[in-house]
N, C-alpha and C positions, 0 to 999 in steps of 0.2 A: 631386533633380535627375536627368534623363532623361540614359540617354548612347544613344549609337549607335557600333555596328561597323561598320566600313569595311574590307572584305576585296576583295582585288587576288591570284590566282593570277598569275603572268608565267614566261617563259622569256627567259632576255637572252640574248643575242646572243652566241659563243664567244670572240667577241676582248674583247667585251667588257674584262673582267678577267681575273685570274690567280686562284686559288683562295687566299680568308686576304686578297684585298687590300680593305680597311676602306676607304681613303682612296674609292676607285672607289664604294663601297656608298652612302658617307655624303654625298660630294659629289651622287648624285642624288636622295639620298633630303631635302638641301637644298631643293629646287623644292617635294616638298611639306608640307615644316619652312615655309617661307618662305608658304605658302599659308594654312597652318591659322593661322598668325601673323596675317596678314592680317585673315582674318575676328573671331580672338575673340585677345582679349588674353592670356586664358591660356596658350594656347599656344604662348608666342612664346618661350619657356627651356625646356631638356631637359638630364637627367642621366639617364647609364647605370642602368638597375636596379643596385641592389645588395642588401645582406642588411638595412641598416637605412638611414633616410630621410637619417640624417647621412654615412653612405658615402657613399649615391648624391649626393650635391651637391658631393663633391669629383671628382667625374668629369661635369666639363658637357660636353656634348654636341660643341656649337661655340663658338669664339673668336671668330666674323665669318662675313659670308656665305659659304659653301662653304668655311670653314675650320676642318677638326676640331679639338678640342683635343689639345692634345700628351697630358694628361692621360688621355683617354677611347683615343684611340690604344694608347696604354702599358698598359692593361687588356685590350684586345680582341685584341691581338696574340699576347700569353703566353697569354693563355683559350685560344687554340685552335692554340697553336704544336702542330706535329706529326699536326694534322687531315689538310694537305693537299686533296683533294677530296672529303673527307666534310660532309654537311652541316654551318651553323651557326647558328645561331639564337641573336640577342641581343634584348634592351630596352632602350627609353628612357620615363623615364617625366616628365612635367612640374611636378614639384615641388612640388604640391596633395596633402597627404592629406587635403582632405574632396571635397564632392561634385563636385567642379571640377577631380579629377582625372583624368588622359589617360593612355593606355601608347599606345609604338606597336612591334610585333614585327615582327621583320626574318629572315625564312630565304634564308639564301644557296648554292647550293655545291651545290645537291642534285642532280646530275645530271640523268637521265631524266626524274626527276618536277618540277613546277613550282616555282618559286620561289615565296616570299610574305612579303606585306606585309598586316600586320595593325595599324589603327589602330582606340580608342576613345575617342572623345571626349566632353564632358556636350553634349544638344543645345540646351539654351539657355542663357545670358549670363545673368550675375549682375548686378543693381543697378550700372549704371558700367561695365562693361564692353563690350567690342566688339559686333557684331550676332551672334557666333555662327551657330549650326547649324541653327536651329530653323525654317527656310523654306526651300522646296520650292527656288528661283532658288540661292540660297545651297550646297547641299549640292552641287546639278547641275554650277557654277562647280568646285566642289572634285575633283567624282570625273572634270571635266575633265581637271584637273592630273594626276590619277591616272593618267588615259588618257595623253596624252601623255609623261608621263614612264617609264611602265614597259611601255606597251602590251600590256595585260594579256588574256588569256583571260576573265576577265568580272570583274566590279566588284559586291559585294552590296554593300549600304544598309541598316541595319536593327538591332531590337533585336535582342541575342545571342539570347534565349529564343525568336525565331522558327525556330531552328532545330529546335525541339522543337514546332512549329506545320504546320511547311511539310509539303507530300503527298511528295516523294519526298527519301528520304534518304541518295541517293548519288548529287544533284544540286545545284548553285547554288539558293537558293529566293531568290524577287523581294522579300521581304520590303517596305521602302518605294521601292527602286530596285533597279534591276537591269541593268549596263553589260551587253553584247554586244558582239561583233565582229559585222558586218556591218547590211543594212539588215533593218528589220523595220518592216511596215504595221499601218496599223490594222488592214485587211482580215484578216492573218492573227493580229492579238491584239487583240479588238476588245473586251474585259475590260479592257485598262491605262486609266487615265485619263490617260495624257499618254505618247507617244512623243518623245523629244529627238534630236534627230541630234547625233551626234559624229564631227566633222571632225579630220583632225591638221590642223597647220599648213598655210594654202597650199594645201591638198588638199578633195576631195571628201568627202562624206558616207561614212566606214567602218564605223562602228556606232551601235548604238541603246541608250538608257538607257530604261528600262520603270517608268515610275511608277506604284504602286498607291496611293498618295493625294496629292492636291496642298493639300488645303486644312489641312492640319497633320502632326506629327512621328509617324507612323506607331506605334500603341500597341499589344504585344502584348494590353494587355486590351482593347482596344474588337474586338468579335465581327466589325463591318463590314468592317475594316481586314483582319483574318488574312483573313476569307471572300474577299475581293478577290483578296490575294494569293493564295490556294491557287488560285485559277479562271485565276490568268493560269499559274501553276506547271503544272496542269494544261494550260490549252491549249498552252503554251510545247512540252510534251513532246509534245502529239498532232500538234504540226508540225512536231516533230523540229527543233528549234530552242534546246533548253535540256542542252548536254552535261552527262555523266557527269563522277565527276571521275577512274573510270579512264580515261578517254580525254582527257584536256588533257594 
């Protein structure tokens, strides 16, 4: 079974939360708990990592919409009593140890540097199950939710191992998508096979999602797929349009 990472760099807002507050964390990271549901059945139960499969299931994620469990609360509190504003970095994983299983990584707290939201999912559905991940419309719907809820500095799409693919490696690489802030034309990336506009609510067009294949789930082994991406990676930098990620 194929998975795909979904990485979100973000800075929240200073009122945001308090440093250590979980409830703040968990209730937005709800909108896209409640999305990945949506599409593929699997993913619709989360339990905190733990050391073995039978821990993590005594600590569910949520009781109800936007409602933590007292349970996973009572863990994540003590974990990091006495941090204060030092980073934190927890898991949740979905309850599948075989190929159908998901993590999603959550760093909070981290001052100067970006927050992040790490998500991996399998990209297609098992026998019976929901429509999953595995089409171009479907993924774009998702790293919507992404956009809107964390209004991120950029959004990759893609297998992990394209990290080990991509031309610069102290940048975002487009692997099968690639969110941006702002507008970006064919004219100046004229290598993507599909530019998306990404609207917030109610609002204008504020960034672009950069597709390098639409007609399937982006495969570190097919040769066509990486060469795409490197070309748009490449131009992306020669238009000065693909930050660093000292500079987010």
């Amino acid at each position: 079974m194929k998975t795909i990472q979904i990485l979100a760099q973000f800075h929240s807002p200073t009122e945001f939360a308090k440093p250590g507050d979980f409830v703040a964390h968990l209730t937005r990271m709800w909108t896209v708990i409640d999305a990945l549901a949506q599409k593929d059945t699997r993913l619709e139960e989360w339990y905190l990592q733990a050391d073995t499969e039978d821990e993590a299931r005594l600590y569910p994620v949520f009781e109800g919409p936007r409602v933590q469990s007292i349970a996973a609360l009572a863990v994540l509190s003590p974990r990091h009593k006495g941090e204060g504003g030092f980073a934190k970095v927890f898991g949740i994983w979905n309850g599948h140890a075989d190929a159908s299983g998901a993590t999603i990584s959550l760093a909070v707290d981290t001052g100067l540097l970006p927050e992040e939201i790490e998500i991996d999912i399998p990209a297609q559905s098992e026998h019976g199950a929901a429509v999953g991940f595995g089409d171009l419309s479907a993924m774009a719907e998702f790293v919507a939710v992404v956009v809107n809820t964390y209004r991120p500095l950029y959004v990759s799409v893609g297998p992990r191992e394209y990290f080990y693919k991509q031309v610069f490696a102290d940048r975002p690489g487009v692997g099968w998508m690639l969110y941006l802030p702002g507008i970006i034309t064919t004219q100046q990336v004229p290598e993507a096979r599909m530019l998306i506009p990404m609207p917030e609510r109610g609002k204008n067009q504020t960034g672009t999602l950069i597709v390098s294949v639409t007609d399937a789930v982006f495969s570190i082994d097919n040769p066509v797929h990486v060469e795409v991406a490197n070309r748009i990676d490449i131009r992306l930098v020669d238009q000065d349009l693909l930050p660093r990620y000292a500079d987010l």
